[in-house]
Steps between C-alpha positions, in 0.01 A plus 500: 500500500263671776490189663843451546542875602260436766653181665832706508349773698328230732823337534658823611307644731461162679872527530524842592260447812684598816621168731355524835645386800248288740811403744608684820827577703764238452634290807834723413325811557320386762788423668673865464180656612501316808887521573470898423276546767662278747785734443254802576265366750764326715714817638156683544372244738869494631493844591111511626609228722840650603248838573241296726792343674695846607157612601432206705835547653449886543139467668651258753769718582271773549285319708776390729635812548169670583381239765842493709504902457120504632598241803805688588267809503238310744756325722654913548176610592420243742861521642460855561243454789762289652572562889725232476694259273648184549841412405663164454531415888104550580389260155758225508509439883275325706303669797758491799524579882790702440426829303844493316438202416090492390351511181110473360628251243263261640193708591440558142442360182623225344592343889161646615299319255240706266358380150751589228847477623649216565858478694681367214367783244419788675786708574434813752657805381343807655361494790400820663225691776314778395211741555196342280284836406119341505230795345199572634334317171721264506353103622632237671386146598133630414494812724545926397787633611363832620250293699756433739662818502196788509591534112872552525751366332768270764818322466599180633833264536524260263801252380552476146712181308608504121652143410660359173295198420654246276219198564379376196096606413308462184374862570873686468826434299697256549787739631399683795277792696511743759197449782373726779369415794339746787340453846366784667371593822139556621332840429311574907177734466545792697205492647504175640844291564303159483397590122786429254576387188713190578860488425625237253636207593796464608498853633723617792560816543935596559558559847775782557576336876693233380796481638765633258734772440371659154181462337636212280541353786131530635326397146735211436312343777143568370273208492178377341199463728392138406485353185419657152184361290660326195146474372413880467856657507723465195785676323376734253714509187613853390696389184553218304832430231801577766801301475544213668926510437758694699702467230700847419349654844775628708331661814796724692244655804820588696565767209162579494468560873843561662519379868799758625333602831831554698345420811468095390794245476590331163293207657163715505587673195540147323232393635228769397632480167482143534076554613449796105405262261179287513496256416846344566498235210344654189273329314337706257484840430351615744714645844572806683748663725322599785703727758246481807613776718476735268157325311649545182486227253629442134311289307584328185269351273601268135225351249491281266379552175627195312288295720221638333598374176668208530404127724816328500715623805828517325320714219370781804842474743738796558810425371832724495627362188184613320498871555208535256293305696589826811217728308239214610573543868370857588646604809349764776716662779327712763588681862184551717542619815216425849340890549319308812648514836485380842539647832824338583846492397 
């Protein structure tokens, strides 16, 4: 009788011993797990990415619109010193016996060759004379200043160039750039007129006794002494990412600078309003309207910040029927007027 109690007991607490499990997840639940956090990862990297992207975007427009804004701010400074500025009829004609008819077109840059700007590129926009301020500290071609001048500081003449630039270099975009390009004349020691610092080449000083009956006149015939050294003179670049389109530009100088002198026929009038804008046949974004009598000029500046972000052309052009692409294009509008002068009227 004991014996059979204790198989029964045996018996039921061999059966009463908890099952355990040695399996893991089924392929089922696997799949759930994975397909609930697709569902949750997915829109988080959507919107990290979506994040990264605006900021991209953001930063470029940024950037854009602080470089043109810091050019425009350099080109006014520069342009300030002017004496004189040149308007459409001194950069697009061609040096001439008859002063209505001269230009400097091709006594400077691209005609007059230099390294960096090329004729079918490099587009003169502003072209200008002006007082160069050299300090006493400052250096030049090896040699002190205020060596030359009993430490004083001096001025001298120089010509100054800025140029759209559309050639193609693996150093800048692929749109375009605005250059600079300066020649200056020599600095004499005033203790001995045999001791200078040279001139650059190129140099000629402008000579007021042209023949002519205004001082646009007189400087339209300026020209180069010699030939410029390719080698050692180049355009500097000022800023990179303009736009290389005209598209949507619609220069109106004539507005801008009225020509209603009543002492000059419709013919003259037409004519100066004819000689505002510089270039004639925009390029880029890059021109001005340049009233030379008065040495005024209005400069107007557009960037590109798509450029920056996209390589396909089609992705980076300005294009009306996108107007959300128009935030991409900075744009920079700015009057400067010469403060130099010269002795004649």
């Amino acid at each position: 009788m004991i014996n059979s109690l204790r198989k029964l007991l045996l018996h039921q607490l061999k059966n009463n011993k908890p099952k355990v499990n040695h399996g893991g997840f089924t392929l089922i639940e696997l799949l759930v797990a994975m397909i609930v956090a697709v569902l949750i990862i997915a829109p988080l990297l959507r919107f990290m990415i979506t994040i990264v992207d605006t900021d991209r975007k953001e930063q470029a427009k940024a950037t854009s619109e602080q470089e043109i804004q810091a050019a425009m701010d350099y080109i006014a400074r520069d342009l300030e010193q002017a004496v004189y500025i040149y308007d459409n009829s001194g950069v697009e004609r061609d040096n001439n016996d008859e002063p209505d008819q001269s230009g400097i077109q091709d006594q400077i840059p691209p005609v007059a060759a230099i390294g960096g700007c090329k004729e079918d590129n490099c587009t003169p926009v502003l072209v200008f004379w002006k007082r160069k301020y050299l300090d006493r500290d400052d250096t030049v071609d090896g040699e002190t200043i205020g060596e030359f001048t009993d430490g004083n500081d001096t001025f001298v003449y120089a010509l100054v160039a800025y140029y759209l630039i559309t050639e193609e270099n693996p150093t800048w975009s692929n749109i375009a750039r605005i250059g600079r390009f300066e020649i200056r004349d020599k600095v004499i020691d005033v203790n001995s007129s045999t001791n200078t610092i040279p001139a650059s080449p190129g140099f000629q000083s402008f000579d007021l006794s042209k023949r002519g009956s205004s001082l646009k006149q007189k400087l339209n015939q300026w020209t180069k002494e010699g030939n410029y050294d390719p080698e050692k003179q180049q355009v500097q670049i000022l800023v990179d990412y303009i736009d290389n389109t005209a598209t949507g530009i619609e220069p109106d100088c004539p507005s801008v600078f009225p020509q209603d002198d009543p002492d000059l026929s419709n013919a003259e009038i037409q004519q100066k309003e004819e000689d505002l804008q510089v270039p004639s046949q925009l390029n880029g974004g890059f021109y001005a309207c340049v009233d030379a009598d008065k040495k005024i000029a209005q400069l107007f500046l557009r960037g590109n910040a798509l450029a920056r972000l996209k390589n396909k052309e089609e992705d980076y052009e300005y294009k009306e029927d996108k107007p959300a692409r128009s935030s991409y294009f900075p744009t920079v509008t700015m009057q400067i007027e010469g403060r130099g002068f010269l002795n004649i009227k």
